[in-house]
C-alpha positions as CSV (number, residue, x, y, z in Angstrom):
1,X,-1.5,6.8,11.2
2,X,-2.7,3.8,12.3
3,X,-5.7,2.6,14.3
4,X,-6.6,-0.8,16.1
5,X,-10.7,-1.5,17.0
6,X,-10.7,-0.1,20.6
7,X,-7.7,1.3,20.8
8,X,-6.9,5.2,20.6
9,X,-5.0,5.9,17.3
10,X,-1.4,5.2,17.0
11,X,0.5,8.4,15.5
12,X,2.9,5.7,13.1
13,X,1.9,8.0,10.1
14,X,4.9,10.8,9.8
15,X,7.4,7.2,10.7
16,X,6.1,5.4,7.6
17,X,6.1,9.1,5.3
18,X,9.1,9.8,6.0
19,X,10.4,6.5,4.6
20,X,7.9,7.1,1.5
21,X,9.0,10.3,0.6
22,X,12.7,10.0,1.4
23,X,14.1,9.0,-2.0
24,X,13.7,11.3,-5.0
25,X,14.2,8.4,-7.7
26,X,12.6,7.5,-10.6
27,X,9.9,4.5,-10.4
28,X,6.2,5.7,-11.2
29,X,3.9,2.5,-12.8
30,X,2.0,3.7,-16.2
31,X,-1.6,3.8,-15.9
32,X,-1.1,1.7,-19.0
33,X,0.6,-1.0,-17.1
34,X,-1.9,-1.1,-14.7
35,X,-5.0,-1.1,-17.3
36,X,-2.8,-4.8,-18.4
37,X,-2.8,-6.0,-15.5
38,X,-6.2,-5.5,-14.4
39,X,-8.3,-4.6,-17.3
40,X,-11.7,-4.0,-15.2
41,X,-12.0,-0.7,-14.1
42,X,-14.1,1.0,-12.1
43,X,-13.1,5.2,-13.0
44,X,-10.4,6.6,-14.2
45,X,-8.1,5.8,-11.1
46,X,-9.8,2.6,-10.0
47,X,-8.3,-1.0,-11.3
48,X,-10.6,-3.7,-10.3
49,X,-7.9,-7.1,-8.8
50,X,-11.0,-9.0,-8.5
51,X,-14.9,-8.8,-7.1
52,X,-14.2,-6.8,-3.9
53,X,-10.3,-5.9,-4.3
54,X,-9.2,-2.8,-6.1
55,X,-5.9,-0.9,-6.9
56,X,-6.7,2.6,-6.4
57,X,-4.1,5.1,-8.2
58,X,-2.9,9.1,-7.3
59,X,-1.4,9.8,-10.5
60,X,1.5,12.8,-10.2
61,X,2.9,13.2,-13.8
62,X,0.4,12.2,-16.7
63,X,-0.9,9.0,-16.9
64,X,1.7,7.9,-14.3
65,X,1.0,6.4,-10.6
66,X,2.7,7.8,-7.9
67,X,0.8,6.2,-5.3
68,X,-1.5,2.8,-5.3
69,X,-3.4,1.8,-2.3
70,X,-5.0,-1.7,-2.2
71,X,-8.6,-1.7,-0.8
72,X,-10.6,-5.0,0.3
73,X,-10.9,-7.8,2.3
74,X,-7.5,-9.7,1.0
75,X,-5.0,-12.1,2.8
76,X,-1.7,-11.3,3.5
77,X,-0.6,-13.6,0.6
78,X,-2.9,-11.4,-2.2
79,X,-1.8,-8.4,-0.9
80,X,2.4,-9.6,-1.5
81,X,1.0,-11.0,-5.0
82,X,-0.5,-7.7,-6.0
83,X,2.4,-5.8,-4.8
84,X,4.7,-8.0,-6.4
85,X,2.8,-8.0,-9.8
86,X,2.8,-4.1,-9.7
87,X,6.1,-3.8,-8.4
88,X,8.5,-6.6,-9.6
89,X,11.3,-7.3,-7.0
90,X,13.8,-6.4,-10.1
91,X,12.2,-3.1,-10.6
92,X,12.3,-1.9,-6.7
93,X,16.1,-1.0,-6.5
94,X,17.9,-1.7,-3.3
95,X,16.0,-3.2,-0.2
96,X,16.9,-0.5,2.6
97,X,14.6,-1.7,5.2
98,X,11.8,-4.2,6.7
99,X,10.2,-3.5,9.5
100,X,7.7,-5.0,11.7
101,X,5.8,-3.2,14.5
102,X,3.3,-3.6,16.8
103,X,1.5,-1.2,19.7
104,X,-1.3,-3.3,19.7
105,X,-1.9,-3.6,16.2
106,X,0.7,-3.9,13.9
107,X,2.6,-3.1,10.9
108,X,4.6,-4.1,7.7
109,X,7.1,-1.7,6.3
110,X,9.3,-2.2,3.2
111,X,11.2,-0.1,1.8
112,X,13.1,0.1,-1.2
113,X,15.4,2.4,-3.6
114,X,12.1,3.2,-5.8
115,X,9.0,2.2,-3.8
116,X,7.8,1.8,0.2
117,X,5.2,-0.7,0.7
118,X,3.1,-0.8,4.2
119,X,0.3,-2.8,4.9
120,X,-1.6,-3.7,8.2
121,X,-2.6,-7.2,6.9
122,X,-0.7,-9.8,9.0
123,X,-1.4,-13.2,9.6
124,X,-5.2,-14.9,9.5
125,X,-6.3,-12.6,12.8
126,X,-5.2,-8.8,11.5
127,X,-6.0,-7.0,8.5
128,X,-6.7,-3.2,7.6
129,X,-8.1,-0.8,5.4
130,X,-6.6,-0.2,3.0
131,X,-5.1,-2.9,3.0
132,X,-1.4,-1.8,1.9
133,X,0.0,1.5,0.3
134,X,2.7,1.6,-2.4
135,X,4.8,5.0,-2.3
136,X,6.8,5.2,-5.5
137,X,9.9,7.3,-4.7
138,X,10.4,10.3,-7.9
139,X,10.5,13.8,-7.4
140,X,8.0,14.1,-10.0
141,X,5.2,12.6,-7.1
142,X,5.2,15.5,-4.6
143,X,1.6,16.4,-4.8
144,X,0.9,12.3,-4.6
145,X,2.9,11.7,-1.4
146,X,1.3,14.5,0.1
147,X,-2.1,13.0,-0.7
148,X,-1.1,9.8,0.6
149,X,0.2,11.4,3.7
150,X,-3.5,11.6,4.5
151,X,-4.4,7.5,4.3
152,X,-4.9,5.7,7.5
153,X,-4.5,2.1,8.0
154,X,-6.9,1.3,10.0
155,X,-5.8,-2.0,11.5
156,X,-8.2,-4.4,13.3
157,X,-8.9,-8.3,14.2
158,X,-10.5,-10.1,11.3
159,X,-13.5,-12.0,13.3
160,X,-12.8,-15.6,14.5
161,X,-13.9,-18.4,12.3
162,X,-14.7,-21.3,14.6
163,X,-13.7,-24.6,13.3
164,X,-14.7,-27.7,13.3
């Protein structure tokens, strides 16, 4: 689902869960993996990017992410690097979709043979929280994509800088 700052919610949820639980394929990241690439941790499922940005993992099988949500106030640009340094474009499979859509606020959809990707960050003047959710497509992730069924972008203007 997702929401815009004064607006009534926007029912785009069971849209975007259907394209992140379509494709029973095998693409999980290793909570190993994830400990490389960002070392600081804040628990057991929480992967510090930097001062104010996490990674935040639902494991399904052992020690394997089924679902990453990044959290913080990050630019469009961060949130494609993260994804792409979780998710190399190699390692995605097939691009089946990119969507853009907006009912007042909008949002990002990609989607892929082994991962979906939507984020609510677009632009200087919108962002969301979280601010993107990676869905990794394996029929071993079940109890993770229902979990992430529950997340809500909630999309809204990032305050005007005047300048000068």
């Amino acid at each position: 689902m997702v929401t815009g700052a004064g607006a009534s919610p926007i029912r785009t949820g069971l849209m975007v869960m259907l394209c992140l639980v379509a494709a029973p394929l095998s693409a999980q990241v290793a909570e190993a993996a994830l400990t490389k690439l960002f070392p600081q941790r804040q628990s057991a499922s929480v992967f510090t990017v930097r001062p104010g940005v996490q990674v935040e993992a639902i494991y399904g099988a052992p020690g394997e992410a089924c679902v990453l949500t990044i959290k913080g106030d990050v630019s469009e640009s961060e949130v494609m690097h993260i994804f792409d340094l979780v998710v190399p474009p190699k390692s995605r499979g097939a691009k089946k979709g990119d969507v853009v859509w907006c009912a007042g606020p909008c949002q990002h959809l990609l989607s892929y043979g082994r991962v979906t990707f939507a984020t609510g960050v677009m632009g200087e003047y919108q962002t969301s929280e979280p601010a993107a959710i990676l869905v990794f497509q394996d029929t071993r992730c079940k109890h993770a994509a229902e979990e992430a069924k529950r997340i809500v972008l909630n999309v809204r203007q990032r305050p005007q800088v005047t300048r000068k």
